[in-house]
C-alpha positions in Angstrom: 0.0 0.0 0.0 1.1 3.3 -0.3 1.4 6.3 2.9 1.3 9.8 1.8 3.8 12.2 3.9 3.0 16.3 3.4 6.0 18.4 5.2 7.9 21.6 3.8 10.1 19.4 1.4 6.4 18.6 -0.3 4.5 15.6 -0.7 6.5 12.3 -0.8 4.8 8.7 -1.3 6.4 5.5 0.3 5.3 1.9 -0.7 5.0 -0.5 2.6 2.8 -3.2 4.0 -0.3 -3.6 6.4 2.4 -5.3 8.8 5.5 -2.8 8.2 6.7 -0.8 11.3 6.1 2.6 11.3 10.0 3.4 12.2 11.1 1.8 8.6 8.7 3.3 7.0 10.3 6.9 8.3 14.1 5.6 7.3 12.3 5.1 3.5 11.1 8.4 3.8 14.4 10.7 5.6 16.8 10.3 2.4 14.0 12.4 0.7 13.4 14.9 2.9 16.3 18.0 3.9 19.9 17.1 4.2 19.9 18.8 7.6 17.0 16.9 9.5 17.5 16.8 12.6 16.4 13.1 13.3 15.3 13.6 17.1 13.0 16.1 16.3 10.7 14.7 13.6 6.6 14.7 14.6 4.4 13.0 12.9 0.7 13.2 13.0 -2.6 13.0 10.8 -3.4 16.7 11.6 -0.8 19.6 10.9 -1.4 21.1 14.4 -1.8 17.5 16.1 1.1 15.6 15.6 3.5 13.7 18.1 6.9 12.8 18.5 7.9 9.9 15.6 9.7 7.9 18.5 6.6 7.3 20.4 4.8 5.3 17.6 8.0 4.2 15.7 7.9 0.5 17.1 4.1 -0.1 15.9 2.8 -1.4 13.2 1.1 0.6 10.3 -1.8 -1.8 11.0 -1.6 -1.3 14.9 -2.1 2.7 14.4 -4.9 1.9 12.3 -3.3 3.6 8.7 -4.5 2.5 5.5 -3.6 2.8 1.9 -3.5 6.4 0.8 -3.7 8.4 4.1 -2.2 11.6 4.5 0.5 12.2 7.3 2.1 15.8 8.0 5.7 15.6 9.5 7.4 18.0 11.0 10.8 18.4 12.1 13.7 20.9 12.6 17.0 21.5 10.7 21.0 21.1 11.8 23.3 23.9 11.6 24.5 24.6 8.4 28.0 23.4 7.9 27.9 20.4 10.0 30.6 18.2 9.4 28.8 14.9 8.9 27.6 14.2 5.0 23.9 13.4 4.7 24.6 10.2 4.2 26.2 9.4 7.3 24.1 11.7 8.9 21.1 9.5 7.7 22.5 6.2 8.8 23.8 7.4 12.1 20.8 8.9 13.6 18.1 6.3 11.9 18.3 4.0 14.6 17.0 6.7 17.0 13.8 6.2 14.8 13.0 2.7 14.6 14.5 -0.3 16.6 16.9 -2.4 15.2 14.1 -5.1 12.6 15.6 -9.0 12.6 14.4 -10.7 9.3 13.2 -13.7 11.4 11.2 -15.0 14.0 11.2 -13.5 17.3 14.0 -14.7 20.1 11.5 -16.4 22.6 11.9 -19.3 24.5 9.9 -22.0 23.4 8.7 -25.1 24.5 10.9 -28.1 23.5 8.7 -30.3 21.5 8.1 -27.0 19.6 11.7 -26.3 18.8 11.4 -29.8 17.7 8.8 -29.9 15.5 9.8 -27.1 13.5 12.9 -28.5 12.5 10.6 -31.6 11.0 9.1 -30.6 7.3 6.4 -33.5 8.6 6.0 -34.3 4.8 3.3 -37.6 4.4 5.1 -40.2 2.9 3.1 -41.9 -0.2 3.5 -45.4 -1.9 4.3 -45.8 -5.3 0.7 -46.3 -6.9 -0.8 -47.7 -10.8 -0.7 -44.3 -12.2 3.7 -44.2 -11.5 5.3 -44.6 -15.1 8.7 -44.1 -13.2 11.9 -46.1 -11.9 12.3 -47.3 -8.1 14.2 -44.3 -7.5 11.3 -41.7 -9.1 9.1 -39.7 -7.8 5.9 -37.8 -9.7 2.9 -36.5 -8.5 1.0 -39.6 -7.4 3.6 -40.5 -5.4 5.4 -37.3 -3.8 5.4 -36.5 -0.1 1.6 -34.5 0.2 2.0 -31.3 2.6 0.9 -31.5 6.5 -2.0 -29.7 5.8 -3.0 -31.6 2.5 -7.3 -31.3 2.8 -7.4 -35.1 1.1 -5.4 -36.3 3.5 -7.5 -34.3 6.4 -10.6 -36.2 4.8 -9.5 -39.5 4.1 -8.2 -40.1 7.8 -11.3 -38.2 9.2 -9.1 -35.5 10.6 -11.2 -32.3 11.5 -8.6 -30.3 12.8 -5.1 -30.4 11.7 -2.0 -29.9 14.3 -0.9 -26.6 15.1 2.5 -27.0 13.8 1.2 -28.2 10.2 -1.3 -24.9 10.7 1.7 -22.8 11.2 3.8 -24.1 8.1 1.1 -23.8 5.6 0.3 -20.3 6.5 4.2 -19.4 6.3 4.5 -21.1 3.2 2.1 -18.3 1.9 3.4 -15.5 4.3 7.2 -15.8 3.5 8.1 -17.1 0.3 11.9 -18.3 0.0 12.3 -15.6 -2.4 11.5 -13.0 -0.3 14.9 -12.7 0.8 15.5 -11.1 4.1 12.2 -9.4 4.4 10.0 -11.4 6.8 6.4 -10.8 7.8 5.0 -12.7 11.5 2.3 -15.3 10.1 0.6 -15.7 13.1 -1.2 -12.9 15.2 -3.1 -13.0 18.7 -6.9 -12.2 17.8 -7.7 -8.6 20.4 -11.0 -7.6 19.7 -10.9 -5.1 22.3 -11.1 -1.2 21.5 -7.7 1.1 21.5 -8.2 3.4 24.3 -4.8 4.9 23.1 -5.7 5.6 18.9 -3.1 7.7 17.7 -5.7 9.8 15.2 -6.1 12.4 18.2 -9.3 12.3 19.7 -10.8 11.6 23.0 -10.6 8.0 24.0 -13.6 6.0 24.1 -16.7 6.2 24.9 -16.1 10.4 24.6 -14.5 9.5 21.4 -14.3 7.2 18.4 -13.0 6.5 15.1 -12.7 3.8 12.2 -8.8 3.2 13.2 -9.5 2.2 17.2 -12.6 0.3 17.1 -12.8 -3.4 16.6 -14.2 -4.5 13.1 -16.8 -6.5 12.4 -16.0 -10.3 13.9 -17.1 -13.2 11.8 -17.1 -16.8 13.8 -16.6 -20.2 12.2 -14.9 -23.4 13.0 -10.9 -23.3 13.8 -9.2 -25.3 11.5 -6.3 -26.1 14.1 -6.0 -27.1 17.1 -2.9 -26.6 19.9 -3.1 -29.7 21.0 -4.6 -33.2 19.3 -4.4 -35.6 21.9 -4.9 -36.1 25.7 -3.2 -39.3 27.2 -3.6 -40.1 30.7 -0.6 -42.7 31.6 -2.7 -44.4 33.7 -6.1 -45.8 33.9 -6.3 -45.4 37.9 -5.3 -42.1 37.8 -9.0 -41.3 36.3 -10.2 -44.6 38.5 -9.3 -42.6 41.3 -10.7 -39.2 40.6 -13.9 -40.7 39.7 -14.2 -42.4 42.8 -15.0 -39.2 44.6 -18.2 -39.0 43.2 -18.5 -42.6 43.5 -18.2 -42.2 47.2 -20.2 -39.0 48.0 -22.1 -38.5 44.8 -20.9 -34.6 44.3 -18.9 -33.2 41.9 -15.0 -32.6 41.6 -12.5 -30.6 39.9 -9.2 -31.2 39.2 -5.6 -29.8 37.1 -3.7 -32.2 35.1 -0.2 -32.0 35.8 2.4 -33.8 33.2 4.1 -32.8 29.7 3.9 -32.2 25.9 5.1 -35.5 23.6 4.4 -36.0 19.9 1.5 -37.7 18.5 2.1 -39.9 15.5 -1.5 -40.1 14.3 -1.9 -36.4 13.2 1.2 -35.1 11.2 3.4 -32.8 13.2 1.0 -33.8 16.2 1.1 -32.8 20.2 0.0 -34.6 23.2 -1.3 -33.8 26.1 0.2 -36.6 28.5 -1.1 -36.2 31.8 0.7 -38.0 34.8 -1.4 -36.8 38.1 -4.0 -34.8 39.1 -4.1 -32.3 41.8 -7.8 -31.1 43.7 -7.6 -27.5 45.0 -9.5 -27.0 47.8 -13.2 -26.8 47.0 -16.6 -27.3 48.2 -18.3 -30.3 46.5 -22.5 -30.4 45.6 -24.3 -32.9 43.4 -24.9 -30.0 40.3 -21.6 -28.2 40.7 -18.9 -27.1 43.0 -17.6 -23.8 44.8 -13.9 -22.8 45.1 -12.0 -19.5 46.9 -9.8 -18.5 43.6 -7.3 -16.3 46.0 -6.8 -19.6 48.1 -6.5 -21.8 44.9 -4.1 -19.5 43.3 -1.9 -19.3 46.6 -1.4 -23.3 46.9 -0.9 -23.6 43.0 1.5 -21.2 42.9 3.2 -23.4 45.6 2.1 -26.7 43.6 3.1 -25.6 39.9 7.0 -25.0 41.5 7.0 -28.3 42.9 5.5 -30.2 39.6 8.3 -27.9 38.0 11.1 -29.8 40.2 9.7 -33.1 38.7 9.6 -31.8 35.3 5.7 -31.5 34.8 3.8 -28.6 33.4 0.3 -27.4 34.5 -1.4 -28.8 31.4 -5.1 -28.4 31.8 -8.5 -29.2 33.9 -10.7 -31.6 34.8 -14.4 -32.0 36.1 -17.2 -34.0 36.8 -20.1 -33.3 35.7 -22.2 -37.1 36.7 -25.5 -38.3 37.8 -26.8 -41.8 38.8 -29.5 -42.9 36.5 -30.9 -44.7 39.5 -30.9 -48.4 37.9 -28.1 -50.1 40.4 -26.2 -51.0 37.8 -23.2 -48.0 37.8 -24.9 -46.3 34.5 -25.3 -42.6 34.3 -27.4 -39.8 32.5 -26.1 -39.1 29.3 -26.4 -35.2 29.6 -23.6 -33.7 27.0 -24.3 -35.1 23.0 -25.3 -33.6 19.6 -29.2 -32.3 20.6 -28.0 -30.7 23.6 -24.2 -29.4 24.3 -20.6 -30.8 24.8 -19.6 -27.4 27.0 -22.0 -24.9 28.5 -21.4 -21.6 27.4 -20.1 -20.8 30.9 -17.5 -23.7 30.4 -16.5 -22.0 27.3 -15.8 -18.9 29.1 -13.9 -20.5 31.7 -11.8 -22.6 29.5 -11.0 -19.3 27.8 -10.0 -17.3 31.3 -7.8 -21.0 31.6 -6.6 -20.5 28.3 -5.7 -17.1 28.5 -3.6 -17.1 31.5 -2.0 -19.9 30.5 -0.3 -18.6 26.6 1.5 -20.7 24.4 5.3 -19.0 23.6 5.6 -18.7 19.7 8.5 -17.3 18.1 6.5 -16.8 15.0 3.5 -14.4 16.3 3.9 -10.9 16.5 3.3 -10.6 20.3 5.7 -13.4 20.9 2.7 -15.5 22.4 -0.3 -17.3 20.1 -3.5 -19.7 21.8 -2.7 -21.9 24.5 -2.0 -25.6 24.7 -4.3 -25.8 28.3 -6.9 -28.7 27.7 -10.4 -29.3 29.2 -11.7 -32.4 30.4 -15.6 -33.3 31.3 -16.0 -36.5 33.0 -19.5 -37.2 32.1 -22.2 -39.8 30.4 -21.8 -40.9 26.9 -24.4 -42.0 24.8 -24.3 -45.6 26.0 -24.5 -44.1 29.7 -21.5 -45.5 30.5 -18.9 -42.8 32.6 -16.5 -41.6 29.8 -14.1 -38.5 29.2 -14.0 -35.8 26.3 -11.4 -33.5 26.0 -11.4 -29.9 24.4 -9.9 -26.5 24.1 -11.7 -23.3 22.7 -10.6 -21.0 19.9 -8.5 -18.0 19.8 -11.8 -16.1 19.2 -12.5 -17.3 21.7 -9.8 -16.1 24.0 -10.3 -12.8 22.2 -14.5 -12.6 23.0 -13.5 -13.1 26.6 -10.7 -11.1 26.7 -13.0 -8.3 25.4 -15.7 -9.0 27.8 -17.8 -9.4 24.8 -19.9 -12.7 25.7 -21.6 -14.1 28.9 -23.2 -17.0 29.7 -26.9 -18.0 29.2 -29.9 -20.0 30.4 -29.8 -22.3 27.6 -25.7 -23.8 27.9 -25.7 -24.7 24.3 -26.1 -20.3 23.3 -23.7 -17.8 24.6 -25.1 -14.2 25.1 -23.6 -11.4 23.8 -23.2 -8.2 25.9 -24.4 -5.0 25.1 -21.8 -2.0 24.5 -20.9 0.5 27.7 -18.4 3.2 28.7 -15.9 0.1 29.0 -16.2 -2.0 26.6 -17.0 -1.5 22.5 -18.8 -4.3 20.8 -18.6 -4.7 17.4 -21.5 -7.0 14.7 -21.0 -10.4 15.6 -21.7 -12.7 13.1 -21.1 -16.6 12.7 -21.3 -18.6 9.4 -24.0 -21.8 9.1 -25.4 -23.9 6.3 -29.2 -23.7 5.9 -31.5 -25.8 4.9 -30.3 -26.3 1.4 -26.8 -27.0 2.3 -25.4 -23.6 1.6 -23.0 -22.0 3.3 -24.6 -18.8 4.9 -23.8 -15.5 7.5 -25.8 -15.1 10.2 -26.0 -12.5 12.7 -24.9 -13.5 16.0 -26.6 -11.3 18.3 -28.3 -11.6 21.1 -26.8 -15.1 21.2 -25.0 -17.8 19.1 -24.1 -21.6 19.2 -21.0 -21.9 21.1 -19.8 -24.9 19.0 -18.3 -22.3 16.7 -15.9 -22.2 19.9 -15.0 -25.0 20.6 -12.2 -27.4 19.1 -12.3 -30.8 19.9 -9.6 -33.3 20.7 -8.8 -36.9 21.4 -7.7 -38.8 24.0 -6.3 -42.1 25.5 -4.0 -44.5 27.5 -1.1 -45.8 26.7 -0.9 -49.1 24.7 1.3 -51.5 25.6 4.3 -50.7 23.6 4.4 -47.7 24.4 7.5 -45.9 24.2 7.9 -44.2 27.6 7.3 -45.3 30.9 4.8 -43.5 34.0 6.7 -41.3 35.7 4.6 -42.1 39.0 4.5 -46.2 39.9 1.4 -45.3 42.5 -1.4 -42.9 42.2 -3.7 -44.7 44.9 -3.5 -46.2 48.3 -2.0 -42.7 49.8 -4.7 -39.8 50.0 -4.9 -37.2 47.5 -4.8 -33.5 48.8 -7.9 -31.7 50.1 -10.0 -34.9 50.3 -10.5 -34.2 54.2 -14.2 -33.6 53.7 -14.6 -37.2 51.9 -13.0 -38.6 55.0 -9.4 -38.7 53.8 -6.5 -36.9 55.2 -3.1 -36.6 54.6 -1.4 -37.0 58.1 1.5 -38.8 60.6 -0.6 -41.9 60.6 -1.3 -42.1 56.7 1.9 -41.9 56.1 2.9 -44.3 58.3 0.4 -46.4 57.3 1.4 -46.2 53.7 5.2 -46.1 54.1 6.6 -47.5 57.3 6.7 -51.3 56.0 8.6 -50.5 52.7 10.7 -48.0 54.5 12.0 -50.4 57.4 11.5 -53.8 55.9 15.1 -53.5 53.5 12.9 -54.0 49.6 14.1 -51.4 48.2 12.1 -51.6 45.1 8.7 -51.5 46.8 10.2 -48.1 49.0 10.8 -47.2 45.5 7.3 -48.2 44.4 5.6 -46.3 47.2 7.9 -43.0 46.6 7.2 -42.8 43.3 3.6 -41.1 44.5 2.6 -37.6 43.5 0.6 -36.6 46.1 3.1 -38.3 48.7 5.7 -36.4 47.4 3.6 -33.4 48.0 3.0 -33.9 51.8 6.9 -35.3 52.5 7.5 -31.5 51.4 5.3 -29.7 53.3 6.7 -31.8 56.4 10.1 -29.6 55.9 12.1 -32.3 57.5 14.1 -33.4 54.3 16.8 -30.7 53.1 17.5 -29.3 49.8 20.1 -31.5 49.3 17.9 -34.6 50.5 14.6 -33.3 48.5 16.7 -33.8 45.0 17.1 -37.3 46.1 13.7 -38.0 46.7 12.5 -36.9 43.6 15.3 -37.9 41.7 14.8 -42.0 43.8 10.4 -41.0 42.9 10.3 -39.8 39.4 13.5 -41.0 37.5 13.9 -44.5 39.4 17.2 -44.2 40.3 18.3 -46.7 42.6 21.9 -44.5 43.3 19.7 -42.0 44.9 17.5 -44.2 46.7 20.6 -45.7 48.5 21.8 -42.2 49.5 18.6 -41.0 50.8 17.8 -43.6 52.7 21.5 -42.9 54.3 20.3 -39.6 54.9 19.7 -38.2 58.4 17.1 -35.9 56.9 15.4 -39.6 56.2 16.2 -41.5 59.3 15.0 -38.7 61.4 11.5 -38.7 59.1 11.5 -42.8 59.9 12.1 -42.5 63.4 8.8 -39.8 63.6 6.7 -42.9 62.2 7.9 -45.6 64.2 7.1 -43.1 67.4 3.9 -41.8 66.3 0.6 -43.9 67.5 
């Protein structure tokens, strides 16, 4: 597009992009203007008696302050001394970097997960056979039998694929975004959706609601089905993990929320896949009933903050949530109401909103967005009835719309779960048309508007999950999940306490198998309490989890050596 600049050296025209910085746009523009500018003193502004210093909005994007293809923008500026010493040139090159920060023709320097770095060193090519139409040698290659992209729509369809991975996503939209002959120039492909209004527009009037132009308010938002997904599959490593949490409503028939704790690994059914695999579960504190549950969010943020360190030390990520959401048909015979299917919802619209709020505090570090962050890889589970009324699990996440609806305040929640409400505008929030795309009755793809509600499946992105199978490549990182209370079960009757743990522990610990102490270490929520015991030192701690989570048998031998250990043994043999 092209950006008009008026100052006293007359009109000058500079060809950029939507995406250009505004501070390389200026360094196009200073060889043109007087050989005596004064760099430092340039304003800019779309008014010639309402303009502001270029260094203020040099590191934003033409996009960001809202300019468009042929606008007009006065700049004003002083002049050196004459006779300065310096040649223009010089001059130019010298002071430019004043203007605009130094650009790097790549991705941004973030630190990324590591099964991201990986993946984006893979070209995650699919591999095809040599079929009847190949007129070639052994060695040949043509187009019914060359590699097919990781975004290839066939290959989507044919393996009933409805979203592809994110990292096949990512290279298909680079592929058009950044050709290989674009040489050094290099555009972000991926931007956070913000749907929220610019309380700071550059165009010089009153911020909103006293004010309100084209270039600060959102445009109009159209919603349809996300085509990627962060994360395609959710794999719990062990069938009694979910056994276990279940059994909470099995035991006082109320409800109960839990976060996922484990890592990222790559899935080998979707090209350039990610899973979600999930290695314990930890309950905040929270007050159970049969249609829902209650929670302090200060308190639960205080003992996660104390939780996600500790995970950290054992190498697991906060990946996600889980909730019950069961109720007894009544029959005797463990079957359950089938509440959640096509006719009726898979996630409320208040679900939706909180697995955005999840989402959004938890963002996913990408080197190739322009805000350094893009989505999140934070899952949702719902442990509910399927259509056979047996207890099952489905896993989600919600789009970056999404994110950006919430983020904007622009939905609520309503009486009917399947329809989200959208709010009205006010003196803190804009809201622009909503609309959301449909196929009527003839099959034809249509835009309807979305107000004063919508579906929320245009929302929602749907993913897999599992166990391991039997050959699978890596092992639990936790040997037990049951026998030892989980936290915050104490109004269920379970507490974590001296005589638990002795209970649990003192046999292995005193009886000389040291691969059943190793066994009954390798316990989340045990590890947990032997922390907050602060008996074990630093030192002694890096055994434990080191004896717990990597089965080391070196570091099982020195920590049961430890004094920090014999004096936690001698506590259990004295307590009653």
């Amino acid at each position: 597009m092209i950006i008009r600049f008026r100052s006293k050296d007359g009109m000058q025209r500079i060809e950029c992009k939507e995406d250009s910085v505004f501070g390389d746009v200026l360094n196009q523009l200073i060889p043109k203007l007087s050989k005596n500018v004064d760099l430092s003193t340039i304003t800019v502004g779309e008014k010639q008696d309402n303009t502001k210093l270029a260094t203020e909005v040099a590191s934003s994007t033409l996009k960001e302050l809202g300019l468009k293809h042929g606008d007009l923008i006065f700049i004003n500026y002083k002049e050196h001394a004459v006779g300065a010493d310096k040649s223009r040139d010089e001059r130019h090159a010298s002071s430019s970097v004043t203007i605009s920060p130094v650009s790097v023709a790549g991705p941004l320097k973030v630190q990324e997960l590591k099964i991201d770095e990986e993946l984006e060193k893979e070209d995650g090519l699919i591999p095809r056979p040599r079929s009847n139409l190949c007129r070639h040698g052994d060695k040949g290659m043509c187009e019914y039998c060359s590699p097919l992209p990781p975004w290839d729509k066939g290959y989507q369809e044919e393996h009933s694929i409805k979203h592809i991975s994110f990292h096949a996503y990512l290279k298909e939209i680079n592929d058009h975004t950044n050709k290989k002959s674009s040489g050094s120039s290099y555009i972000s492909p991926l931007s956070q959706p913000d749907f929220r209004i610019n309380k700071k527009c550059p165009a010089g009037h009153e911020p909103w609601p006293r004010g309100i132009c084209s270039k600060c308010q959102p445009s109009a938002i159209t919603l349809q089905q996300q085509a990627f997904r962060m994360v395609d599959h959710v794999e719990f490593q062990k069938s009694d993990l979910v056994n276990e949490f279940i059994d909470s409503w099995r035991t006082t028939g109320t409800q109960r929320f839990g976060y996922l704790y484990g890592h990222y690994d790559r899935y080998k059914n979707t090209p350039l896949g990610i899973m979600a695999v999930v290695e314990a579960i930890y309950e905040p504190p929270q007050h159970d009933e049969q249609d829902g549950l209650t929670m302090d969010i200060n308190q639960v943020k205080e003992e996660l903050l104390h939780v996600d360190k500790i995970a950290n030390e054992m190498g697991l990520l906060r990946l996600g949530l889980i909730f019950t959401d069961l109720t007894d048909t009544g029959k005797g015979d463990g079957s359950v109401f089938c509440k959640r299917h096509k006719d009726s919802f898979f996630l409320s619209s208040l679900e939706v909103i909180m697995a955005a709020k999840q989402q959004l505090e938890h963002p996913n570090v990408c080197k190739f967005s322009e805000q350094g962050v893009f989505s999140s890889k934070f899952v949702t589970c719902v442990v509910s009835g399927n259509t056979e009324e047996e207890i099952d699990i489905s896993s989600y996440q919600v789009s970056t719309d999404a994110e950006a609806l919430v983020q904007a305040d622009m939905i609520s929640g309503s009486t009917h779960p399947s329809m989200a409400y959208i709010n009205e505008t006010t003196v803190d929030r804009y809201v622009p048309e909503i609309f959301y795309m449909k196929k009527n009755e003839y099959g034809l793809t249509v835009k309807e508007n979305a107000k004063p509600a919508f579906p929320v499946d245009y929302l929602i992105v749907s993913l897999t999950h599992g166990f391991p199978k039997a050959d699978a490549p890596s092992e639990p990182k936790f040997q037990s999940c049951t026998d030892f209370p989980w936290c915050n079960r104490q109004a269920m009757g379970y507490s974590q306490d001296y005589h638990q743990l002795k209970k649990y522990l003192i046999g292995a610990a005193t009886g000389g198998d040291f691969g059943l102490l190793q066994q009954k270490l390798s316990n989340f929520h045990l590890l947990l309490y032997i922390h907050s015991l602060q008996i074990l030192s630093s030192n002694e701690w890096q055994l434990l989890l080191k004896a717990a989570t990597a089965h080391d048998q070196e570091a099982l031998f020195a920590l049961v050596s430890s004094p920090g250990w014999q004096t936690l043994v001698m506590i259990l043999q004295e307590s009653s």
